[in-house]
N, C-alpha and C positions, 0 to 999 in steps of 0.2 A: 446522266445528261447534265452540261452546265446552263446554269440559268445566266439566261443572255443579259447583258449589261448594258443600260439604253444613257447614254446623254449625249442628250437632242443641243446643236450650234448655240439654241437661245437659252437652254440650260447654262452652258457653258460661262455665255455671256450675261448671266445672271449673276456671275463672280467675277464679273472683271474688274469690280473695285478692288477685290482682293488681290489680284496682280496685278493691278497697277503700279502698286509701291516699287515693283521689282523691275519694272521697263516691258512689262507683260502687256500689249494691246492690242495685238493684230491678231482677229480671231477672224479665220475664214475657212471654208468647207476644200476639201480635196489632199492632194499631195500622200505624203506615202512614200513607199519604196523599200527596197526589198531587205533593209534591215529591221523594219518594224511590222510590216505587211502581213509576216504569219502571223505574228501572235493577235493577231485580228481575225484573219481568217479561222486557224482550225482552234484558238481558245475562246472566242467571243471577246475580245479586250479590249476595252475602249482603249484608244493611241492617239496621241501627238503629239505632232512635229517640231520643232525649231526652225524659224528661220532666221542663219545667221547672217553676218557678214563674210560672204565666201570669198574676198579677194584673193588668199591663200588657203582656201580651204581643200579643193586638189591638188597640191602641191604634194598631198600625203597620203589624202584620203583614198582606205582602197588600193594603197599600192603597197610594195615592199617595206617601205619607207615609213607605214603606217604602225607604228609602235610606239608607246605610251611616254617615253622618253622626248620624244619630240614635243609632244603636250606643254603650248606655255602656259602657265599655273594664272597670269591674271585672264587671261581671255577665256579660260575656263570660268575663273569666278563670275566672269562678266559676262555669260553664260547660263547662270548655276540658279537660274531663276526657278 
């Protein structure tokens, strides 16, 4: 049996000086989705999210189209928090 892994929002945000530096500030409860949702449910894993700039973010995401070559390298950086 795994021992379940507990940080509680305000833990979280007990380090948000520490992301700060990185453009890390928006700590809020919810969201999900079904790329990251198992390994919460059947391994106990704490998870999250990004939320990015989607202007173009289904343009790829999720489809055929969705292959690592398409990947532009600064918006990842700017990301890579």
């Amino acid at each position: 049996m795994s021992k379940r892994i507990t940080c509680t929002k305000d833990r979280l945000k007990s380090w948000k000086s520490l992301f700060e530096p990185y453009g890390l500030y928006n700590f809020r409860s919810g969201g999900g989705g079904t790329d990251i949702e198992p390994l919460n449910e059947e391994f106990n894993t704490p998870i999250i999210g990004l939320i990015n700039d989607t202007q173009r973010y289904f343009d790829y995401h999720h489809s055929d189209l969705d292959t690592f070559d398409k990947v532009n390298k600064r918006e990842v950086e700017l990301g890579a928090g």
